[in-house]
TILUM-756075 format. One record per residue (C-alpha): x, y, z; residue in one letter. Coordinates in steps of 0.5 Angstrom, whole numbers, plus 500, padded with zeros to 3 digits. Layout:
XYZA ...
//
This chain:
404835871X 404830866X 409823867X 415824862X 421819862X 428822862X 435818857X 441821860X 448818861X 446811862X 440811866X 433811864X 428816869X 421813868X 415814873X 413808877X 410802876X 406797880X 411793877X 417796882X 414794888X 417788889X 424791888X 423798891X 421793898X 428790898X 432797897X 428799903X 430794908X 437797907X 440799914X 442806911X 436807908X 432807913X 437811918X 437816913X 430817910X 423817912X 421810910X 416807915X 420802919X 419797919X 418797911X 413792908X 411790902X 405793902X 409800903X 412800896X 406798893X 402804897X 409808894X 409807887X 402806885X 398811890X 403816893X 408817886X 401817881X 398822886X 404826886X 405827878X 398829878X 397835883X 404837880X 407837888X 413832886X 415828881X 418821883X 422817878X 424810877X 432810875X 434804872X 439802868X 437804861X 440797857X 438793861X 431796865X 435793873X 432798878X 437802881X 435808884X 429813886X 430821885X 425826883X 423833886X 419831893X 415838892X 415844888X 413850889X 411854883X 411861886X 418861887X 420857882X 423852887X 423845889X 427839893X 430833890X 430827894X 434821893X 437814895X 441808891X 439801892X 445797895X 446793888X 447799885X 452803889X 459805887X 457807880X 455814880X 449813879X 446817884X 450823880X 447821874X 440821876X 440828880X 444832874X 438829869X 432831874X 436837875X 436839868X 430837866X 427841872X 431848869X 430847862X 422844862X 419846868X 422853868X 425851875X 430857878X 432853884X 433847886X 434846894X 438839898X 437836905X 440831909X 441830916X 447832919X 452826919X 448823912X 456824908X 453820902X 447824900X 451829902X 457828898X 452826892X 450833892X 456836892X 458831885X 452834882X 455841883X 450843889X 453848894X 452847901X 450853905X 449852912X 445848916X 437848919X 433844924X 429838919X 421839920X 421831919X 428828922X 429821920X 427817926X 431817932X 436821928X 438829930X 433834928X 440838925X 440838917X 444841912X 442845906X 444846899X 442850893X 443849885X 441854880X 442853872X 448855871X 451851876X 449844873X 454841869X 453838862X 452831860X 458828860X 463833864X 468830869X 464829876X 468833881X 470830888X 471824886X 474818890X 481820891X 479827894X 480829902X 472830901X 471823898X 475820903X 472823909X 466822907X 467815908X 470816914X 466820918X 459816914X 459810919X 461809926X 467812929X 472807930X 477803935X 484804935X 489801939X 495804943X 500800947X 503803954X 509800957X 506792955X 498795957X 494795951X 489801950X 483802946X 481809944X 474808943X 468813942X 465816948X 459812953X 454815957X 458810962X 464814961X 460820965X 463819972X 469819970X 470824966X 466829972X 471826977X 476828971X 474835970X 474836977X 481835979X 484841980X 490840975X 484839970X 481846972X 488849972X 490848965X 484846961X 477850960X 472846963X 467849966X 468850973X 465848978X 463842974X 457838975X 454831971X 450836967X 456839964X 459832962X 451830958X 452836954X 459835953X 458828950X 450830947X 451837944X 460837943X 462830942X 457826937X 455832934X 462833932X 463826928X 456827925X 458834922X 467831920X 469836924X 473832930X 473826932X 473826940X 476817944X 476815950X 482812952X 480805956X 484799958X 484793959X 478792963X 474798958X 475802964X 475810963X 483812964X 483819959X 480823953X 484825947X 481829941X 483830934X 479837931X 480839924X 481846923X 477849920X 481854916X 485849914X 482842913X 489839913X 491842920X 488839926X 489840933X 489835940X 487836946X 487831952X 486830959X 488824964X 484821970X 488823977X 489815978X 491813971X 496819970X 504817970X 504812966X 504814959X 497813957X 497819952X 504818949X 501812945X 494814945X 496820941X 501817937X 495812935X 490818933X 496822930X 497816925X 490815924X 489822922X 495822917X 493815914X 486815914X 483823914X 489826909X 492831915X 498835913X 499836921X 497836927X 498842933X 498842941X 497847944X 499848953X 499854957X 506855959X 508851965X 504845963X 509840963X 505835963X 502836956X 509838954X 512831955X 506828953X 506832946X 514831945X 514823947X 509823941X 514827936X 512833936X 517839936X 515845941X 515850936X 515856940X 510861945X 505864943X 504871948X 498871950X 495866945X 490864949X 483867954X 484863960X 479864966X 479871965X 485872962X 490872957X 495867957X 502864954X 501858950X 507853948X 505851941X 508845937X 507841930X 507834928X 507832921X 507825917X 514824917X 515825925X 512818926X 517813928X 
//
């Protein structure tokens, strides 16, 4: 392919120059760029050099990709990468890729470039598909694609994962008639839930804080350290009676509940799972907030307490904490519990909190091997005190 430039909507998308390296080497140092990219690390300077010269030049001449240099089209600033990181001529199809210079975020202007190569890709190249992905937990880039009229389809296992992330990644698709003019109001913007969930849910999970009957409380996120304690936990014998943990229980179950349920679960914004640790950081209990998933502004709670830290209204002010944080911060409308009747504990946990028993639900639960009634109880916004 021939090297062209693109003008659209404030931006100038030209191919690369030597002349970029110096600027391409100081984005590259950026910390969310290299988590969630391939860019070696540590990013040298004779990596941007090799980039837009040898590696841009190459990809232009065999037709494989086309990179572009986005800039801002008065002043010419270098503000973002975007372009086609592969073309596949037999389906008509390629993969765009992007990251924005830490200079320039909070403009649109990830937006911006990827509608242009969009369009460009359609109605020059005669493309029929663009593809998108990201590793699972990359809500910008994710959030970017939405704004540029992307459905997100599903998720798949990332042939070159970024280094020391997970191999999990999402896809999404854009054909023709999905990519909006120039100009068209740009959808999820800022002050949508997805907007404000990506924010929350792109950076570590946060601290909250609880207070008990004079002891502060830190809900934290969960640790390899807070292992033995939860297996101890999940090996008590009220646990096994009123919860779903595997039984019997082993160290194992508590790895794979951190590896494969815990984190995974941020990354995706689908729960926020905390330990509940006191003054000394030790262990004293677990709580999770899980969005559902037929409703994104309905969550429900689920808790358990370590036999040595119960009865002294630990989860009472750890789930008051949580509530607020899930009406303040991710938007929530409600949140629900759930017990199996006679589990009073949880009852009395769940009403100091402010929640309203609501009713039972017969049968509403399979519960080792058998159906079971379930209290069921709501807290909205207004309930907090």
């Amino acid at each position: 392919m021939e090297p062209v430039e693109i003008v659209e909507d404030g931006l100038l998308l030209r191919p690369w120059r030597a002349a970029d390296a110096d600027a391409v080497h100081r984005a590259c140092q950026d910390p969310d760029i290299q988590r969630w990219t391939t860019v070696p690390r540590p990013y040298r300077p004779e990596h941007a050099l090799a980039f837009v010269t040898t590696v841009a030049a190459t990809a232009w001449a065999t037709g494989a990709g086309a990179p572009f240099a986005v800039c801002d089209a008065d002043s010419g600033e270098l503000l973002a990468s975007c372009g086609l990181v592969s073309v596949d001529r037999a389906l008509d199809s390629a993969e765009i890729g992007y990251w924005t210079a830490p200079w320039a975020r909070g403009r649109g202007v990830a937006v911006r470039a990827v509608r242009a190569v969009a369009r460009w890709a359609f109605d020059t190249l005669g493309l029929r598909r663009l593809t998108w992905q990201a590793e699972i937990g990359n809500h910008a880039s994710r959030l970017v694609a939405l704004r540029a009229g992307f459905r997100v389809e599903g998720e798949l296992r990332l042939a070159h994962p970024a280094d020391g992330g997970r191999p999990e990644g999402w896809i999404g698709a854009l054909l023709p008639a999905g990519l909006a003019a120039p100009g068209d109001p740009v959808p999820y913007g800022p002050t949508t839930l997805q907007a404000r969930r990506a924010a929350v849910f792109g950076r570590p999970q946060p601290v909250l804080f609880a207070t008990a009957g004079g002891t502060e409380l830190r809900l934290r996120p969960l640790e390899e350290r807070d292992l033995p304690d939860i297996t101890r936990t999940c090996q008590d014998e009220q646990t096994v009676r009123w919860t779903t943990v595997p039984h019997p229980y082993r160290a194992e179950d508590a790895e794979g509940y951190l590896r494969d349920l815990v984190r995974p679960a941020w990354a995706r914004g689908t729960a926020a799972m905390f330990a509940v640790a006191d003054p000394d950081d030790h262990y004293v209990a677990s709580i999770d907030l899980r969005i559902l998933p037929t409703d994104p502004l309905v969550a429900d709670v689920g808790f358990m307490t370590a036999p040595a830290a119960r009865g002294r209204g630990y989860l009472p002010a750890a789930l008051t904490a949580l509530c607020a944080w899930g009406f303040t911060t991710l938007g929530l409308a409600r949140v629900e519990w759930r017990a199996n009747v006679g589990n009073t504990a949880s009852r009395r946990a769940a009403e100091k909190a402010g929640f309203t028993v609501e009713g039972t639900l017969r049968g509403g639960v399979q519960h080792r091997g058998e159906r079971q009634d379930v209290w069921i109880g709501g807290l909205l916004p207004q309930d907090l005190v």
